[in-house]
Structure formats: C-alpha cells, structure tokens
N, C-alpha and C positions, 0 to 999 in steps of 0.2 A: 528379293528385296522387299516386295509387297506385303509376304508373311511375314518378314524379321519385324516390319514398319507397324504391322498389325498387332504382330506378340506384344511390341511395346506399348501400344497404345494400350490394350485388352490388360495389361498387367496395372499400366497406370491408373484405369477404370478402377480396378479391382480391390489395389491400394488403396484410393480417395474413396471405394464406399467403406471398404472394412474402417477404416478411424474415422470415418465421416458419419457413419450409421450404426456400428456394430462392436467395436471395439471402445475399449472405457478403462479407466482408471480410478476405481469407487474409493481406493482408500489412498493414494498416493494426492491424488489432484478431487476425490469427491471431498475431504474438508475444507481446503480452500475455497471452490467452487460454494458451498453451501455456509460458506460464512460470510462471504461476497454477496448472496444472495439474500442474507438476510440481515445485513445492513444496509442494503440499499430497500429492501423492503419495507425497514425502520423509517431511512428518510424519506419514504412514498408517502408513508402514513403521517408524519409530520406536519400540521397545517400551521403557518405561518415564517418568521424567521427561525433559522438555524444553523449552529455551528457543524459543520464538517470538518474532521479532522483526518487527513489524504497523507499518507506515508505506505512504508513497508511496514515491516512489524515491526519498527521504532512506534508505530502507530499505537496498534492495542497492548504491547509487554508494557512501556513507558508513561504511558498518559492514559487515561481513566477521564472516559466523558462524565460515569458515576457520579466522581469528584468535584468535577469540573461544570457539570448543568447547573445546581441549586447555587453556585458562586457565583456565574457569570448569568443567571435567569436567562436562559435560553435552551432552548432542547438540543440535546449532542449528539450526533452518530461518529463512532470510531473509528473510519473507515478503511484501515489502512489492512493488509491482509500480508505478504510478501514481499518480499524486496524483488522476486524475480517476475514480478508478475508486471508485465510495462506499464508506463506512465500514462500511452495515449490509448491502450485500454481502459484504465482507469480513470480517465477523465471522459473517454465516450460515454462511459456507464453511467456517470453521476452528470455529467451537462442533461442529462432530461430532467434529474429532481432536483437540479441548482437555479430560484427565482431569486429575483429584485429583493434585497435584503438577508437574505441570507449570507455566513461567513466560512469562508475556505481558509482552516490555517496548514499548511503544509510543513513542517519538521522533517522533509526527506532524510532519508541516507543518503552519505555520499557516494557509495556505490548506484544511488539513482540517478545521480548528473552525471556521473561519467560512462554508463551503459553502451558497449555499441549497439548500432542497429542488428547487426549479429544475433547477440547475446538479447537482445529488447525479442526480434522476430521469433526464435528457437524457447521463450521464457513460457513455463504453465498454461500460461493466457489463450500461447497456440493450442495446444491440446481442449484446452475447454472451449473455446470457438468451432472450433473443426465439429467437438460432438455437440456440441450443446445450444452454441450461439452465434449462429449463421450470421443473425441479424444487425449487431457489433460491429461484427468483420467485415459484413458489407461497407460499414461506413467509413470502415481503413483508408488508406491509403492502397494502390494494388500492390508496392512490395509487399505488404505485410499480408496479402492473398497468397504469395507466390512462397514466400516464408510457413506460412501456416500451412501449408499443403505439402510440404517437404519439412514437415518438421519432425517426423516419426523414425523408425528402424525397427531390426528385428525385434531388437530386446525389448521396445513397448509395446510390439506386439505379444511376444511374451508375457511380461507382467499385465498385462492387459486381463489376461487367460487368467492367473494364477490370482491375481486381484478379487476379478470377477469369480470366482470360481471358492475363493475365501467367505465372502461376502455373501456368501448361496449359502454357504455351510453355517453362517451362524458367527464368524469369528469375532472376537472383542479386542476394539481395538484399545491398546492399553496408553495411550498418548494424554488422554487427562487427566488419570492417575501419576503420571510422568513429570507432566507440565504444567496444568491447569485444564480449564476451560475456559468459554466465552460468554458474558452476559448479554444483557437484553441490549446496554448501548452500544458493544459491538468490542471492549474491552477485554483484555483477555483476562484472567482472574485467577488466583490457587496455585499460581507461582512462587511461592512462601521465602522466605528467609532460609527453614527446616529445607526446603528440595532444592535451595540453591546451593546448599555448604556441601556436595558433592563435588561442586562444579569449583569450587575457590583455587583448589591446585590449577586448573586448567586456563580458569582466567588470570591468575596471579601471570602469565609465561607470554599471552597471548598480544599478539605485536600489531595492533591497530595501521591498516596502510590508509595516509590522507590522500584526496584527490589535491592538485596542484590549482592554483587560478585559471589556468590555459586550459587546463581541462574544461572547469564546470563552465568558463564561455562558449568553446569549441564542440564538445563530443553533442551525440544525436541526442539523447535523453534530453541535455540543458535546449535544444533547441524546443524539445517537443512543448517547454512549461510558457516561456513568452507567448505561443500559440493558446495557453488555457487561460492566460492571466488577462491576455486581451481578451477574449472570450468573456471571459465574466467580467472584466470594465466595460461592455459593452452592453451587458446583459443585466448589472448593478449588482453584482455580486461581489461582497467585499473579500479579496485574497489580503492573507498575511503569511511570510515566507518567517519559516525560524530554524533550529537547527538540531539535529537528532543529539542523543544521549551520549555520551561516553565517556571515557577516562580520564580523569582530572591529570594525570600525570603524562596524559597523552592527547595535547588537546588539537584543533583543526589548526592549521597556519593562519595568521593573521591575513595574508595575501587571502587565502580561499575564503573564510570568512566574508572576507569584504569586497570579491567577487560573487559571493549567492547574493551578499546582500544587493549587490548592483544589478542584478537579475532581475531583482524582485522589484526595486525600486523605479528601475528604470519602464517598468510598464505598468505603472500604477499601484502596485502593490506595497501594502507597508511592512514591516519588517519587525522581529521579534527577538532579542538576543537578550535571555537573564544576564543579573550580574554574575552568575558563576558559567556563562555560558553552556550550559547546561550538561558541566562536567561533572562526575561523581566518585568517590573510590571506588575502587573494585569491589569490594566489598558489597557495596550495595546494586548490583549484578547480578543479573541472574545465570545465565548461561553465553553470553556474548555480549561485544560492548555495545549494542546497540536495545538491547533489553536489560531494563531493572528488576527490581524481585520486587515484590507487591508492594512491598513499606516502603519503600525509596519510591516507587509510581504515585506512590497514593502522594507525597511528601512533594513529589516533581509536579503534577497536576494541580497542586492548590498553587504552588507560584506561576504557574501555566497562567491559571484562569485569573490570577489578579491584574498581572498580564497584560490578559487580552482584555481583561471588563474596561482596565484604560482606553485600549483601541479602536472595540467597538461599543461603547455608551451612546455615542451618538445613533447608531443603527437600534438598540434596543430602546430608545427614548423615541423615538421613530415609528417602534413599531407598537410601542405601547398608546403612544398616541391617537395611531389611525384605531388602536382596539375600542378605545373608549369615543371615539367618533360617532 
C-alpha cells in the first residue's frame, strides 16, 4: 500500500512540474497570453484617466479603442481577448491598473454570464497560470487552485511537444494573414469585408443560442461581476455594463436584457443600450455573431463612443480640471 500511496504521489509531483515548469503551449495559448500581456502593459503605461473596454472578443473584432479615444478624449485599452478566458481572471489582472477615475465599460458575451465554474476553472486562463502566472492564481479563490492543477491530459501534453517543437523550427503562423491582426490599442484590425465574404454562407445558417434571465442572475460567471462592480465603486472606478454585437434578426430577449441591465444597475453601475441594441445584419459579420468585419467596428465604435462621452463627461471634466490645477 505504501508503494501504490507513493507511485501516486511521485506521478502527481511529476505531472504538476511537467505543466507547471516544462511543458507550454507557444502557438495554441502563447497569442492570447501575449495580447493579454500587452494590453494590460498599454494600461500600465497610461497616466491619468482611462477607458477600459473588458469583454471576450466581442471586445477587440467589434469596437476599436482607435475610433473611440480622439471622440470620447480619453486614452483606450481594448482589453477583451476570449470569451473562454474567465471573468475573475480578468478582472485580477486589471484591479492593479484600475485608479479613482478611470472607466470600465463591459459589452460581455452572453456566453460570459452564463459560464459554469466548470467550464470558467478548465478555460486557457488555467494553462497560462499553471506556466506563466503563479502570481494571479494565487489570488484565486482555492477551487480555482485545484482546477488549474487538474486542468491538463495526455493530449496537451502532446501538443505541447509538437507546438514547441514547431516554434524551434521556425514555423509561420498563418492566422494574420487569415484574420487580421492587433493594434497598439489592443483592437483587432485586417478583418476586411474582402476575408469576411468567405464566411457569409456559414453565418447566413448559423443559430445564435440566448442565455435566459435566470441564467444571467443565477450561473457562477454572473455572480463573479457584482464582486468587480463593487470593487470599483469602492475604489471610484466608473463601470458601464452594455451589450455584445449580433444579429438583427436574432436579437437578446427582452427578459435577459433587462436582467444584465439589473446586474449592473443594481451595484452601481450605469448601463449602455444603443438604439439598435447593438444588432447588425449578417452581412456586416465577420466570422461569428459576436464579431463585425472592420467597416461595421469602425461604424459600431463611433456610436459606442457618443455613448459613453454622455456617461462619462462628468469624469473627464474632472479630470481635466485637476490637470490645469
């Protein structure tokens, strides 16, 4: 029994240093990782107020800080990366570079409020903490210690290998040319009209599933944002809740609507719904409903920022103030 007790422990060792120390993911999880990394580096550098914009990739496909800084006079970071990438990840990383003045507007996915803790524990996020970011994870919660340490298998050990092993050789990965790329404010960019009209058979067919009201009150995700909202009312950080992109012909239910809103509402937070709710034709899609094709961002992003210049004026009349002090 001694040796079976021992095998096991000696194999557990083994496992947690191989993906803790040795084992990586450079092309699967290292662009995310390194777009994460250099938008929160943007907002380090940022002195004074500024707009934060906290999504999945509704984030950077859909809204363009670009567009959106010289409307609303304020510096922008994009900072939305993945939809699979958790919520209370994402909000550890940016409560260091979110001060007094500053603005969070959040346009989640619905797929974010309804996330189990499941699906949130087992999301990228575990993998790039495991190798990368001890320091995060420490500040988790312990499930998400116990999650992130059992969040691996054979097979990423496998690609692990074959990743790394790419990435020695020199390989090019061909995904900008594909999709685009990323700018300096953290947008994604080169998603054309031209490399969208590939995609028009496949969104023409493609059946939008809504989360329900009971959902976005109840599931772990919706629980994790009341936790950031108060956080930054306490901290004087202005949040604004608003609503991701998608299909005019397939819009959110009125019930769920008016459940995020009371999410947001109810802990301080103000709320942002255009007149077209921020529905679009297919047409101006790029590859899914939650990403537009550049001309439709750029288009979504100026009534974005007219927007918000309404909701936060006071905060930039504020800060312009103390500037000439």
């Amino acid at each position: 029994m001694r040796r079976l007790l021992f095998s096991c422990g000696l194999s557990l060792v083994l496992y947690a240093a191989g993906f803790g120390f040795v084992l990586d993911r450079p092309l699967s999880l290292g662009q995310p990782r390194a777009q994460l990394e250099a938008k929160l580096a943007r907002g380090a550098a940022i002195q004074g107020p500024k707009l934060v914009i906290l999504a999945g990739s509704n984030g950077p496909y859909s809204h363009r800080c670009e567009t959106i800084e010289p409307i609303l006079g304020m510096p922008c970071v994009n900072a939305g990366v993945a939809v699979g990438i958790g919520l209370d990840y994402m909000f550890a990383r940016w409560q260091n570079l979110l001060h007094p003045g500053d603005v969070v507007y959040l346009p989640l996915e619905e797929a974010q409020y309804t996330a189990s803790f499941a699906s949130v524990g087992l999301g990228p996020d575990a993998a790039i903490m495991a190798r990368h970011d001890w320091a995060t994870l420490s500040r988790l919660p312990p499930q998400r210690w116990i999650a992130t340490l059992f969040a691996f298998d054979l097979r990423a050990a496998i690609m692990s290998v074959i990743e790394t092993a790419l990435v020695a050789s020199g390989f090019h990965d061909p995904r900008a040319e594909a999709t685009g790329t990323t700018n300096v404010w953290g947008d994604h960019t080169g998603h054309t009209e031209a490399l969208a009209e590939p995609n028009l058979p496949m969104l023409a067919v493609v059946n939008p599933i809504h989360a329900n009201a009971d959902q976005i009150r109840t599931h772990a995700a919706s629980r994790q944002i009341p936790g950031f909202l108060d956080w930054a009312a306490r901290r004087g950080v202005r949040t604004i809740g608003g609503l991701p992109t998608g299909f005019s012909d397939s819009p959110i239910p009125l019930e769920t609507v008016a459940a995020i809103r009371t999410l947001y509402e109810t802990h301080g937070a103000a709320f942002l719904d255009l007149p077209n709710h921020a529905r679009y034709p297919r047409r101006d899609f790029f590859d899914t409903a939650d990403h537009l094709h550049e001309t439709a961002q750029i288009a979504h992003s100026r009534m974005i920022a007219e927007a918000l210049r309404a909701i936060v004026r006071p905060v930039i009349a504020a800060a312009e103030l103390t500037l000439h002090r």
